[in-house]
C-alpha positions as CSV (number, residue, x, y, z in Angstrom):
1,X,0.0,0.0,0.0
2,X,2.7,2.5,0.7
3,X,4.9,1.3,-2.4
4,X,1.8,2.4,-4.5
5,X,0.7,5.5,-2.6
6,X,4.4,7.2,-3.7
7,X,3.9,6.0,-7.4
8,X,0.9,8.1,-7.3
9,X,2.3,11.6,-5.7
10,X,5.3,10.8,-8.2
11,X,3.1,10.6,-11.8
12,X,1.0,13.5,-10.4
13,X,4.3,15.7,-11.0
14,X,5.9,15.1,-14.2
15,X,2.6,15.1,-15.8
16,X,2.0,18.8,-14.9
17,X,5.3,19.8,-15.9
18,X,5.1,19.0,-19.4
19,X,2.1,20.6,-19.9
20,X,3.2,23.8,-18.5
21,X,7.1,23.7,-20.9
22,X,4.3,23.2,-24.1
23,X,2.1,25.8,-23.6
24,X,4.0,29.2,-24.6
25,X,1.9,31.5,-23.2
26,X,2.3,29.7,-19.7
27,X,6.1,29.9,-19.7
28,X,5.5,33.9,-20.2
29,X,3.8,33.8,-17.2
30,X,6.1,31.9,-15.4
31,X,8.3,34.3,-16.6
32,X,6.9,37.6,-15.4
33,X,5.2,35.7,-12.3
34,X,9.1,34.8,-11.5
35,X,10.1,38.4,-11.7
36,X,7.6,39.7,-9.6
37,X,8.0,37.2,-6.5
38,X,11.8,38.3,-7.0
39,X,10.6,42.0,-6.4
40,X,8.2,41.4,-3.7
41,X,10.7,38.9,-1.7
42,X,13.3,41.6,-2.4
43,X,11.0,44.6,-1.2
44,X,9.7,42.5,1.6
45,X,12.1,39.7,2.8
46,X,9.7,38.9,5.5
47,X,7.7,37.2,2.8
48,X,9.9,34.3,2.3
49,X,9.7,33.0,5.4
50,X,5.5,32.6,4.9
51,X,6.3,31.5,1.4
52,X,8.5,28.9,2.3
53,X,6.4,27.8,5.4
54,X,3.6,26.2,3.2
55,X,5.5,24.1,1.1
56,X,7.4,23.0,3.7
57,X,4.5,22.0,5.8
58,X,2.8,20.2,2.6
């Protein structure tokens, strides 16, 4: 049960990821999305710490 329950959580990931590279308009976003969390972490570095805290948790 365990064996199959990472499997899952594993397929889950690289199937998003392609997606995302193929879509051109996506990547642009990632793009600008990218440069503004860089501005905001730099403007406010108290950010990072709740940014990373979620993930982390997850």
């Amino acid at each position: 049960m365990s064996l199959r329950r990472q499997p899952s959580r594993a397929t889950t990931k690289p199937s998003l990821t392609p997606s995302i590279f193929t879509n051109p308009t996506i990547d642009l976003f990632l793009q600008q999305f990218s440069q503004f969390v860089r501005r905001h972490i730099i403007e406010n570095k108290s950010e990072t710490v709740l940014v990373a805290g979620p993930p982390s948790c997850g």
